[in-house]
C-alpha positions as CSV (number, residue, x, y, z in Angstrom):
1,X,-69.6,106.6,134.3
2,X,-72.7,105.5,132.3
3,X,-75.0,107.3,129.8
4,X,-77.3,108.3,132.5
5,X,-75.2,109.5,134.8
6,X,-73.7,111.4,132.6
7,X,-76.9,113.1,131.6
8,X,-77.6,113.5,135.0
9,X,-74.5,116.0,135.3
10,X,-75.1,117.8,132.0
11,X,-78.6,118.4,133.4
12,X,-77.0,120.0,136.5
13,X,-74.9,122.2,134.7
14,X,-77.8,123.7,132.7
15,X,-79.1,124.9,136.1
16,X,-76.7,127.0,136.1
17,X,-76.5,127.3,132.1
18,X,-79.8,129.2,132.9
19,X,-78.7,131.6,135.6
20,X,-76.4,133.4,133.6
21,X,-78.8,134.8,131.4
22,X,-80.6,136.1,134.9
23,X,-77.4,137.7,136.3
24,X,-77.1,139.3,133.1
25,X,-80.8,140.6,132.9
26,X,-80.0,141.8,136.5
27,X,-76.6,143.9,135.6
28,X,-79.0,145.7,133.3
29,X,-81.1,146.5,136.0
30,X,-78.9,149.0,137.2
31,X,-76.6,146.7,138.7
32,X,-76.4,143.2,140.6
33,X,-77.9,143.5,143.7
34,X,-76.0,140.7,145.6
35,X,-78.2,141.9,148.9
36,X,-81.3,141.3,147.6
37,X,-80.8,139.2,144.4
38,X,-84.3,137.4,144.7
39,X,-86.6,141.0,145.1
40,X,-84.6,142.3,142.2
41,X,-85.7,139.3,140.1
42,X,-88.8,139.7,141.1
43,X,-88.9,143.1,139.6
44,X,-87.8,141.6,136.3
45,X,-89.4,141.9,132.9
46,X,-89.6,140.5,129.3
47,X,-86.3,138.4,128.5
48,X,-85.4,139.0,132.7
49,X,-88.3,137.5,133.5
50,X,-88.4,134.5,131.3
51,X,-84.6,133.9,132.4
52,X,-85.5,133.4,135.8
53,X,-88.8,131.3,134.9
54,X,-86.9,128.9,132.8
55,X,-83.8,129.0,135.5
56,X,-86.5,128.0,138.3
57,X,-87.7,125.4,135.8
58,X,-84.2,123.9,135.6
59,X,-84.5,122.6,139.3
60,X,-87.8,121.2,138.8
61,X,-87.0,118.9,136.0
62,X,-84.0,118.1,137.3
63,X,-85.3,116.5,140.2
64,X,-87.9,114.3,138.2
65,X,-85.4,113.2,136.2
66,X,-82.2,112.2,138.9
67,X,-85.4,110.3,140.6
68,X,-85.7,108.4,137.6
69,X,-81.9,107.5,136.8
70,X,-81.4,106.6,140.0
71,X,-84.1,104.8,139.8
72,X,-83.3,102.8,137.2
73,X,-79.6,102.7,138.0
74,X,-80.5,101.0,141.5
75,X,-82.7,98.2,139.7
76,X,-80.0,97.8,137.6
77,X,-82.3,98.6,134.2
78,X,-80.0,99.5,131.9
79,X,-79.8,99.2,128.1
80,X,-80.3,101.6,124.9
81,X,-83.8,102.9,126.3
82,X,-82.5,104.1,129.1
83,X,-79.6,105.7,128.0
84,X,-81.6,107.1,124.7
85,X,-84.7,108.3,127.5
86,X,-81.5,110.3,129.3
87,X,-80.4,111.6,126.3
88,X,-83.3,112.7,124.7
89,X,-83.9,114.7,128.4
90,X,-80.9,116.5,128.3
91,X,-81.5,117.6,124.3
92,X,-85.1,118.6,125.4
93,X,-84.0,120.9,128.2
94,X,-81.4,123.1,126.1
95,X,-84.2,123.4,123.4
96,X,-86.5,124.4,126.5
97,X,-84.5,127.0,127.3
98,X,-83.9,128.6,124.5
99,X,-87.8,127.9,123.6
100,X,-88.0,130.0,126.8
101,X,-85.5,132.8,126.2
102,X,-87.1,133.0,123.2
103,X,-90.6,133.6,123.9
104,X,-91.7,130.3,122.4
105,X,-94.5,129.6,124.4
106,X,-96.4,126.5,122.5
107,X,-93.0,125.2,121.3
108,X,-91.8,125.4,125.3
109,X,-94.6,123.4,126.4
110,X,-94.1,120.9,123.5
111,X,-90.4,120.2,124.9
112,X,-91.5,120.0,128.6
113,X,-93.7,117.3,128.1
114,X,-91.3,115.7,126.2
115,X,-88.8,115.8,128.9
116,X,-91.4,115.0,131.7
117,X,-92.3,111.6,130.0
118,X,-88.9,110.8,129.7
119,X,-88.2,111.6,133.5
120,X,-91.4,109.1,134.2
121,X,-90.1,106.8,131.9
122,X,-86.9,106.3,133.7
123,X,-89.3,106.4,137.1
124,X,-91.1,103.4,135.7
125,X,-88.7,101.8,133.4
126,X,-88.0,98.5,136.0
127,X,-91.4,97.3,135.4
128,X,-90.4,96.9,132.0
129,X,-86.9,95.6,132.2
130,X,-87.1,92.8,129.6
131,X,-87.0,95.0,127.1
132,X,-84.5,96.8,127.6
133,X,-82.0,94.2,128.0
């Protein structure tokens, strides 16, 4: 399995990387509530809060960013770029997190970014396949 791919999977386990710290902000709650698990994150505060913001985020820039290895997978664009773009996403999304959990707001936004121009880069990267080879 390639760089990307790979990248691809570590990605999708830090969806769930990020929903742990949710359940836990949940147990303190007063308990799980497996009925309703969506109201009682909606009732969540502080650290809770930000757990379930940065969990929700997960999905979101994880759907960019499968676009874009797919995308460049299917063209068959491969090389350093690509793998080092994937790369770079995944390190970018566990410092998000914790910039998250943390309650690093400008720090957060700076790590986003990052990872969203990767994810276009990889959306984009056949138009400039020469390079890259």
């Amino acid at each position: 399995m390639s760089i990307p791919f790979w990248c691809v999977f570590i990605s999708a386990l830090l969806i769930y990387v990020a929903r742990m710290p949710v359940a836990k902000a949940m147990k303190e709650q007063g308990g799980y509530n497996n009925h309703l698990p969506r109201q009682q994150q909606a009732q969540l505060t502080g650290f809770g809060a930000r757990a379930v913001a940065a969990h929700q985020n997960c999905f979101e820039a994880f759907i960019l960013f499968a676009v874009g290895v797919l995308m460049a997978h299917t063209t068959q664009t491969a090389g350093w770029l690509i793998d080092s773009l994937a790369i770079i996403f995944v390190i970018t999304r566990i410092i998000y997190l914790l910039c998250y959990w943390g309650d690093l707001a400008w720090q957060r936004s700076l790590v986003w970014f990052v990872g969203l121009v990767c994810s276009l880069l990889l959306m984009i990267s056949p138009t400039f396949r020469t390079i890259l080879l």
